[in-house]
N, C-alpha and C positions, 0 to 999 in steps of 0.2 A: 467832315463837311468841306466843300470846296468853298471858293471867296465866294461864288455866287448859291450855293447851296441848292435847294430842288424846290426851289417855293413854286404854286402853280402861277399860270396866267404873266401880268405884266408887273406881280409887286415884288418879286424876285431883288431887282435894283433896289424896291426901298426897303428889304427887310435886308440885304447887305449892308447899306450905307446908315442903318440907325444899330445894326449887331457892331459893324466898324464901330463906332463910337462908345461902343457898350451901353446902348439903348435896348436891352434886351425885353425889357417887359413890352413896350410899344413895337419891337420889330414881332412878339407872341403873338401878342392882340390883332395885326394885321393879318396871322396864320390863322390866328383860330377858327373864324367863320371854316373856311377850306377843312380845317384839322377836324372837324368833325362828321367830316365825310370822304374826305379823302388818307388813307392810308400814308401817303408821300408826306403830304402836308404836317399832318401829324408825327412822325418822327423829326421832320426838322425842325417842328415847334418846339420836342420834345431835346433833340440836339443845342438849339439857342438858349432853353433854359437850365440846360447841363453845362452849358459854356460860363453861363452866367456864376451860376455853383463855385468855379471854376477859377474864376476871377473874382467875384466878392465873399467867397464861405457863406454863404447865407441862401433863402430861398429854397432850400432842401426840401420841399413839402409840394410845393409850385414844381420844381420838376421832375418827382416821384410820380405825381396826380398824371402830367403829360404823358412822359414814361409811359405808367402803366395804359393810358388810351391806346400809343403807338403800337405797343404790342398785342392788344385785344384785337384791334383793327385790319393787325397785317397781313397778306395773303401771300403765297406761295414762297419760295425761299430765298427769293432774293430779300424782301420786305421783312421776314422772320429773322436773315443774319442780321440786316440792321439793324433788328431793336435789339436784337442782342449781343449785339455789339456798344448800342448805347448804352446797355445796361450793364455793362462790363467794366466803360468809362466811367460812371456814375458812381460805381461801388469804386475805383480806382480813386477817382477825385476825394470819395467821401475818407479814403483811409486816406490818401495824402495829407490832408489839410485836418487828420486828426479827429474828426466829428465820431468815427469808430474802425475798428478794425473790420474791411469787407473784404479782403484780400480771396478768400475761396472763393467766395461771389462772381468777383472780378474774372477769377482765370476761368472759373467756371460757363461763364456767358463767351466770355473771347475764346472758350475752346468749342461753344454751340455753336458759335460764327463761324470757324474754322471750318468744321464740321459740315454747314450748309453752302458755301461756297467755294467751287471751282476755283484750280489753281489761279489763274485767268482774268476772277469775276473784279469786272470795277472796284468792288468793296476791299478788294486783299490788301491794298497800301494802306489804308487808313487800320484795317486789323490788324496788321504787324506794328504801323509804330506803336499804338495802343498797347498790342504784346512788348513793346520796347520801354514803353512808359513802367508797365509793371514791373519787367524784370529789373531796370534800372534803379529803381526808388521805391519797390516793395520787397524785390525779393534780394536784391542789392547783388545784382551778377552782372558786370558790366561788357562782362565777353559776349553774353547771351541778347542784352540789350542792345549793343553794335550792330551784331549781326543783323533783327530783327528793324533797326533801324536803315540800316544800309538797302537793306528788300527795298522797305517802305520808298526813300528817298528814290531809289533808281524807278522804282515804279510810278511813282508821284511824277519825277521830272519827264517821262516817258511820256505822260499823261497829260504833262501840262497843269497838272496842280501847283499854281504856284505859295499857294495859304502853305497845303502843306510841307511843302520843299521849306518854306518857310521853319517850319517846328522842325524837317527834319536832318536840316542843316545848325537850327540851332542845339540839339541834344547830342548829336555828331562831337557837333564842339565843346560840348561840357564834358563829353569821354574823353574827347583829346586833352582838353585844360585839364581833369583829373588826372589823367595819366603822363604831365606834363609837356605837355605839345601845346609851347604860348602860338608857335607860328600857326599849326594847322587850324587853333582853336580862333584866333583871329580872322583869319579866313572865314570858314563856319561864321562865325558870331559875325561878321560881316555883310555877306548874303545874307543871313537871314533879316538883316537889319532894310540893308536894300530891296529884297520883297516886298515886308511888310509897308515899306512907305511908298512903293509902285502901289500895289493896292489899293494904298488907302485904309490901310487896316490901325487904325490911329489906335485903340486902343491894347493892341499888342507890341506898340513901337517901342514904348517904357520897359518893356522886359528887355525885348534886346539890346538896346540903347546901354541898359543896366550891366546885361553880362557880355558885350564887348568891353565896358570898365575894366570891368574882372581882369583884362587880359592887356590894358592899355598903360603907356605911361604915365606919371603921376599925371604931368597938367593935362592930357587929352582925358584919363580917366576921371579928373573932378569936372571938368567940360561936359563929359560924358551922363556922369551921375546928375550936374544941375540940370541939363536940358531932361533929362529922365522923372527929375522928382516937379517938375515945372507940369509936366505931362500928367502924372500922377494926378496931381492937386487938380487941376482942370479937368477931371473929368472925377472930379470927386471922389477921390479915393480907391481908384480903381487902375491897377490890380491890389487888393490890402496885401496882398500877402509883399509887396516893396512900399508900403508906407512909413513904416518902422526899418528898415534897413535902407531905407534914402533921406532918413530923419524929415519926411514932409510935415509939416503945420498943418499941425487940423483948424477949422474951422476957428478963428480967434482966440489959438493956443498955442503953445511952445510945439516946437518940434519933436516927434518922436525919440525915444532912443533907437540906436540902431542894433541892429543885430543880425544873425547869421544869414538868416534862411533865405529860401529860394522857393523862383518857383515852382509849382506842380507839373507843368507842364510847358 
């Protein structure tokens, strides 16, 4: 999805500016009237409440239910690779974040996308980094993840996607930090951080924020991680999967332990 996504008519702006904040149930509820007769509508509903998945682990049920409308609904092959393309994400998010193994699922739907869209078609930047997502952190091949990100990225910025230049500058850089490239990865984790806050994308600011740390000097990187778990806490606990690895305070209790992980996406 793009920062502005395909919402119809004039609510476009306000299902951006409440998904920015990770208001995803209320930017649904604005779609849904539309999503029940428009095919477009309905995928992006079905997109924000896959995002949501995505960011909180929970909700798995709310956007299986959407999901499967978008794809009853869709017509010809542009609207077909997209649901199956979300439905590719969806099984991708659910095995990242542990809930079960969907990994066939996954490639399975991202190779029906493939399949229906032209070298060309709008859709190929966001299907490749998606292919970049899997290969990276399902199938753990990071030569194959690069590549598929590097399409993406070139394509995106081609495009003027800046959301996703956003993500695909930041996974760029997590192959570089793994493969030890502090400089290139700072870079990467950099822009992506500047995107996200051109944007507006308030609730994706905390990941990046987080994984420039990774890469930063000690005092820029506790700078780094306070302003990160400040964010965190204000928008209640969202991303979880940095609530415990930025030791945030829940709701009038001690702080997390910290630990490894990262995010999904």
């Amino acid at each position: 999805m793009s920062e502005h996504g395909r919402a119809p008519g004039g609510i476009a702006d306000a299902v951006w500016r409440l998904r920015s904040r990770g208001c995803w149930q209320e930017a649904a509820e604005l779609l849904r009237p539309a999503a029940a007769r428009d095919p477009a509508a309905a995928l992006e509903r079905a997109e924000l409440l896959i995002e949501q998945c995505m960011f909180t682990a929970a909700h798995w049920a709310e956007a299986e239910a959407a999901l499967r409308l978008a794809e009853a609904g869709a017509v010809g092959p542009e609207q077909r690779a997209a649901a199956a393309c979300a439905r590719g994400f969806l099984a991708y998010v659910a095995s990242v974040l542990r809930r079960r193994d969907r990994l066939d699922e996954a490639q399975a739907a991202l190779g029906r996308t493939s399949a229906l869209l032209p070298p060309d078609a709008p859709g190929r930047p966001l299907l490749d980094f998606r292919r970049g997502l899997v290969a990276e952190n399902l199938l753990h091949d990071p030569g194959a993840a690069k590549i598929a990100y590097r399409r993406a990225h070139d394509a995106a910025l081609a495009r003027g996607d800046g959301l996703l230049c956003s993500y695909t500058w930041r996974h760029l850089a997590g192959l570089a930090q793994a493969s030890g490239d502090r400089a290139r990865a700072g870079e990467g984790f950099r822009a992506s951080l500047r995107l996200r806050e051109e944007l507006g994308f308030t609730v994706g600011v905390a990941p990046a924020l987080a994984s420039l740390a990774e890469v930063s000097e000690p005092a820029e990187a506790a700078r780094l991680r306070s302003e990160a778990a400040r964010l965190v806490q204000a928008l209640g606990g969202v991303p979880v999967w940095l609530v415990e690895r930025l030791r945030v305070p829940a709701p009038g209790g001690e702080p997390a332990v910290e630990h490894a992980g990262d995010a999904p996406r």
